[in-house]
MMTF fields as JSON, N, C-alpha, C and O atoms, coordinates in Angstrom:
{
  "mmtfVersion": "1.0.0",
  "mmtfProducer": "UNKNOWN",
  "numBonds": 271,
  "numAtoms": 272,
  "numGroups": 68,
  "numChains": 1,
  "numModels": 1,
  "chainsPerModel": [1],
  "groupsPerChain": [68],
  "chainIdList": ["A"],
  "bondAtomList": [4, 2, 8, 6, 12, 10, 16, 14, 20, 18, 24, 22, 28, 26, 32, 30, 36, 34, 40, 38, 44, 42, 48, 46, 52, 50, 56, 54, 60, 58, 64, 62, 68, 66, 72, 70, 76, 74, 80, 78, 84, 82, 88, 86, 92, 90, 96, 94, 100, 98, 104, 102, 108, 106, 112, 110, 116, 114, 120, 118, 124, 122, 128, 126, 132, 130, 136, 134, 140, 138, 144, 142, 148, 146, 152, 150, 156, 154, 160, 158, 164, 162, 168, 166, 172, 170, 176, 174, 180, 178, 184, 182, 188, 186, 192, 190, 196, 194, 200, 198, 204, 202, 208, 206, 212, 210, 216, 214, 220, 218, 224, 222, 228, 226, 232, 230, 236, 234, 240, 238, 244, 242, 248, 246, 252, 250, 256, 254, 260, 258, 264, 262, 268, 266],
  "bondOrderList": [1, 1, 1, 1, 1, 1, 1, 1, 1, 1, 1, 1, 1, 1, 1, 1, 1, 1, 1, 1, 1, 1, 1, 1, 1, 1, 1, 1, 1, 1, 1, 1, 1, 1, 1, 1, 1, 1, 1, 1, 1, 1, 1, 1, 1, 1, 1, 1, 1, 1, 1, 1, 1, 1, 1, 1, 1, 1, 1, 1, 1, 1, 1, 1, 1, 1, 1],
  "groupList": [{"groupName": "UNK", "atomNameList": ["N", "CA", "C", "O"], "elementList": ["N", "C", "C", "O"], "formalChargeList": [0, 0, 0, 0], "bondAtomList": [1, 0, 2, 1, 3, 2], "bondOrderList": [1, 1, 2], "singleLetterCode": "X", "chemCompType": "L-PEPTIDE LINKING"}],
  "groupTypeList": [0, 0, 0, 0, 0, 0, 0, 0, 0, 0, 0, 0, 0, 0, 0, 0, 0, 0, 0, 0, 0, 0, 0, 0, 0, 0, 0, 0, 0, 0, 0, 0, 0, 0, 0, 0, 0, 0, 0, 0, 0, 0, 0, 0, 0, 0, 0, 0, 0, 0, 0, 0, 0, 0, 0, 0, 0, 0, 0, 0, 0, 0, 0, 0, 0, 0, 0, 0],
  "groupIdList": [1, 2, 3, 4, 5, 6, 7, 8, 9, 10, 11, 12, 13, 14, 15, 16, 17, 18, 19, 20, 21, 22, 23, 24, 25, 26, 27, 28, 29, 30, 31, 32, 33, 34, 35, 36, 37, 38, 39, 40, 41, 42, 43, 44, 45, 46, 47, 48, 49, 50, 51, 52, 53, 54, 55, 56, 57, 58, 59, 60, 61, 62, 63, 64, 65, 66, 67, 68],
  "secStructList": [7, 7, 7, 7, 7, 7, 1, 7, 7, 7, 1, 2, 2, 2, 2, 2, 2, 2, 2, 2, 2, 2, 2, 2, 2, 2, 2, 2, 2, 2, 2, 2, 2, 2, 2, 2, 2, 1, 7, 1, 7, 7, 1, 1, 6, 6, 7, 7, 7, 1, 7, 7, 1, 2, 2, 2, 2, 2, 2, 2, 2, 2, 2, 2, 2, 2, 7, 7],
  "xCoordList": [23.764, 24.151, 25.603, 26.051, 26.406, 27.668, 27.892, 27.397, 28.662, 28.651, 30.445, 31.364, 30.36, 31.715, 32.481, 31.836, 33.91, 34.236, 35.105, 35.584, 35.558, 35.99, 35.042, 33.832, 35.899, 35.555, 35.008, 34.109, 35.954, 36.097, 36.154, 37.265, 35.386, 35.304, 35.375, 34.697, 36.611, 36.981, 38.049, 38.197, 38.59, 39.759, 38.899, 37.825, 39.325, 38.823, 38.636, 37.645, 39.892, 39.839, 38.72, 38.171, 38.347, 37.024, 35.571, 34.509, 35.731, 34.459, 34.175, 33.046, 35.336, 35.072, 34.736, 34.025, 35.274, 34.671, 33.441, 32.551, 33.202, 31.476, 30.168, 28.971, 31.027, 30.159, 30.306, 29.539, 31.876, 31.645, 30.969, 30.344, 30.657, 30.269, 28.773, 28.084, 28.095, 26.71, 25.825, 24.754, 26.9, 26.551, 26.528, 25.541, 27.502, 27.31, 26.314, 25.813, 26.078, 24.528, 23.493, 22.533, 23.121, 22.016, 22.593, 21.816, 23.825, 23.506, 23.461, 24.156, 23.02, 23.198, 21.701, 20.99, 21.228, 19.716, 18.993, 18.266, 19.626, 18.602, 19.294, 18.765, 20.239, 20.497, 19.405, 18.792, 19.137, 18.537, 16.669, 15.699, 16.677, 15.125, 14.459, 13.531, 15.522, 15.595, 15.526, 14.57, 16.336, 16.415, 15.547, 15.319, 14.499, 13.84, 11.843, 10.695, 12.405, 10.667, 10.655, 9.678, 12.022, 11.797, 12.947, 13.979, 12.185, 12.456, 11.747, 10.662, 12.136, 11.606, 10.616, 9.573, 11.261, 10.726, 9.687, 10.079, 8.475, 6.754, 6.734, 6.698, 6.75, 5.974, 4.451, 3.876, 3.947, 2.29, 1.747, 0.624, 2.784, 1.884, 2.106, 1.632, 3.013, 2.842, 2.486, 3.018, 1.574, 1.249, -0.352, -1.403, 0.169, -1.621, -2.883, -2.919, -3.772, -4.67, -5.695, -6.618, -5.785, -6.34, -5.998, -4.883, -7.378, -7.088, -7.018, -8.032, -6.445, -6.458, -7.417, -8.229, -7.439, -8.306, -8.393, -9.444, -7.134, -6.623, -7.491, -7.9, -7.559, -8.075, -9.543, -10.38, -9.77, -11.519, -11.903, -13.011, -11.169, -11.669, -11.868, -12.832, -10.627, -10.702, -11.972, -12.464, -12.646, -13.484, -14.837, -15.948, -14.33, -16.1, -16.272, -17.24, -15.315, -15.38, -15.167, -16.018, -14.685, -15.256, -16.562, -16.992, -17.138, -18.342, -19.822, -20.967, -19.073, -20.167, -19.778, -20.505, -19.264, -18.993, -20.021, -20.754, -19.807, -20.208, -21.795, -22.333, -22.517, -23.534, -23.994, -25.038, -23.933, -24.67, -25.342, -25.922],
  "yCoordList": [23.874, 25.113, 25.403, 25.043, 26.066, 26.796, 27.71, 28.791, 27.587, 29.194, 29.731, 29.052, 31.316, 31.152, 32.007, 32.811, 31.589, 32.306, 33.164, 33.891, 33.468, 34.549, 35.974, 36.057, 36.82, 38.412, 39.28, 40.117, 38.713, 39.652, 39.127, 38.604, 38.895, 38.002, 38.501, 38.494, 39.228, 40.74, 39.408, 39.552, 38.34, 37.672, 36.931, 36.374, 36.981, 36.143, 34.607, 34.034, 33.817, 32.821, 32.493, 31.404, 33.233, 33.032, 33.327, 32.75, 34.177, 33.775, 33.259, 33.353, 32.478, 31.575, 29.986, 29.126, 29.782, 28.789, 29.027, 28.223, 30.082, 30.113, 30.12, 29.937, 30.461, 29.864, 28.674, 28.267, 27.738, 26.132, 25.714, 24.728, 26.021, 25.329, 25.524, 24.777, 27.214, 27.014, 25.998, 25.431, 26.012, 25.095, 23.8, 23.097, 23.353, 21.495, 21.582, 20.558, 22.694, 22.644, 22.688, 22.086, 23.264, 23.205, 21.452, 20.528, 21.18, 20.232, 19.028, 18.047, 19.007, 17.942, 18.016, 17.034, 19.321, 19.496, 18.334, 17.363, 19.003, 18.191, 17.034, 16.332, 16.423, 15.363, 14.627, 13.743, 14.965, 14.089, 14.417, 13.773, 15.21, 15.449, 14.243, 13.434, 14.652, 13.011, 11.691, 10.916, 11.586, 10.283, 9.901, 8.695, 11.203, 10.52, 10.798, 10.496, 11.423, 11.915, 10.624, 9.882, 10.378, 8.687, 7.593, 7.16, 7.256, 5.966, 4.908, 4.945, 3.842, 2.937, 1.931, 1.313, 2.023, 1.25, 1.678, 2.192, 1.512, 2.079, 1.079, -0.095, 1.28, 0.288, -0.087, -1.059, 1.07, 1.224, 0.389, -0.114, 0.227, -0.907, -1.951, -2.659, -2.54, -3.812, -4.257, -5.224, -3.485, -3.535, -4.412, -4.247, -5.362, -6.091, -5.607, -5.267, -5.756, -5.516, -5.941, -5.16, -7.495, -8.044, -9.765, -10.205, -10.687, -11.439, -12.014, -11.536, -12.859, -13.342, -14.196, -14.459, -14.718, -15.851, -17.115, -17.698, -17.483, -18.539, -19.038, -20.144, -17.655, -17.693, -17.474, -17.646, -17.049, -17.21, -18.171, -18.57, -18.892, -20.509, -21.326, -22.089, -21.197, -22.037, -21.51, -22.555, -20.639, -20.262, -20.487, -20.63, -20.473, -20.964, -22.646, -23.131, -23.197, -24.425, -24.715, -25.536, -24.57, -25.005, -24.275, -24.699, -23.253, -22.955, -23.438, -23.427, -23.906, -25.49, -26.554, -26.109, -27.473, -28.344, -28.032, -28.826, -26.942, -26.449, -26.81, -27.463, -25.962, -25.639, -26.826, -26.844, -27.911, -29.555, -30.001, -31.084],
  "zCoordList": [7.273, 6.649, 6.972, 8.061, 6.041, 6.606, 7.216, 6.898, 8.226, 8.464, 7.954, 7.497, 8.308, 8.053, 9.655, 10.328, 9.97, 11.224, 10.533, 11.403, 9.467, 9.037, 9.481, 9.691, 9.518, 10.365, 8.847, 8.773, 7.646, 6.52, 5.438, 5.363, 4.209, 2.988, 2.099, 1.072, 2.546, 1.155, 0.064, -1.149, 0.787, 0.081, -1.019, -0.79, -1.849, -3.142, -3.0, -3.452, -2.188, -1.745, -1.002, -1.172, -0.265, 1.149, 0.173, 0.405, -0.771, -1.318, -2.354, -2.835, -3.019, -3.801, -2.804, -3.323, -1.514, -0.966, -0.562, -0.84, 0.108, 0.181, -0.939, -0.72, -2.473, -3.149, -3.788, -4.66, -3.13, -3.524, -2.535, -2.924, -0.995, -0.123, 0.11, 0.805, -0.911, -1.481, -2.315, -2.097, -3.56, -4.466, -3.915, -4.136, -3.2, -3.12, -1.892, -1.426, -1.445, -0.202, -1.188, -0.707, -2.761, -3.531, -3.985, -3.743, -4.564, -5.263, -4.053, -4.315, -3.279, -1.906, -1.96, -2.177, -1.735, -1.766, -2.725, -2.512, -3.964, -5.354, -5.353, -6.215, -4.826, -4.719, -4.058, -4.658, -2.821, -1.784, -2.24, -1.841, -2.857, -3.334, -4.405, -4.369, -5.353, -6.644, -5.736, -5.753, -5.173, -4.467, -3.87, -3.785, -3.038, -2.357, -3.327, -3.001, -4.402, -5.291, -5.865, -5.971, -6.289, -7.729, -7.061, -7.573, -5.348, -5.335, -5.327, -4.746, -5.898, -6.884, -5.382, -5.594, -4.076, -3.487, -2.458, -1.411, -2.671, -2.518, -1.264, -1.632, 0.334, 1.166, 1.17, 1.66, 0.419, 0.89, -0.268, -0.227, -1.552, -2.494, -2.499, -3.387, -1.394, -1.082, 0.404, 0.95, 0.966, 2.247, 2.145, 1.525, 3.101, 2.536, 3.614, 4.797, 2.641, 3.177, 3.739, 3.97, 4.148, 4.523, 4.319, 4.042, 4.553, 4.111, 2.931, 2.422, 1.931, 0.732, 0.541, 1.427, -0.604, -1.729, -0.869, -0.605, -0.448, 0.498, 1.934, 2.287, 2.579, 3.733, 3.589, 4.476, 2.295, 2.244, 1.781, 2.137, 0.841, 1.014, 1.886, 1.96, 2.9, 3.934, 4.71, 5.136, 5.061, 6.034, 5.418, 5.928, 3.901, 3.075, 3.532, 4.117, 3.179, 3.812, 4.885, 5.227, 5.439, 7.216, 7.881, 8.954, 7.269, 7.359, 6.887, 7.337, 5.616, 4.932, 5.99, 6.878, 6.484, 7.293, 8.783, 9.372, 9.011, 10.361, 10.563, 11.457, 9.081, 8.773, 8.454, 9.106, 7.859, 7.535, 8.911, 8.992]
}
């Protein structure tokens, strides 16, 4: 947040920066909101979940082998 150390914000100058240094605190806001609602990169849908196709073959067959 900003603060300001001015005593008195009667000058036109001082409160036209406090409402540029509002605005780029909203547009910083919705900046970082977008960025982070629609980013494209999801960890949790490529997080695996176990074992694959791969590793259950192998265990179907060495479990037939076992079993003869």
């Amino acid at each position: 947040m900003a603060t300001s150390n001015s005593a008195s914000l009667s000058s036109p100058a001082a409160s036209r920066d406090g409402q540029a240094s509002a605005l780029a605190e909203i547009r910083d806001f919705w900046h970082q909101f977008f960025a982070r609602a629609f980013n494209p990169y999801r960890p949790e849908l490529h997080y695996m979940r176990g074992p694959g196709p791969a590793c259950r073959a192998k265990q179907k067959a060495s479990s037939h082998r076992h079993s003869s």
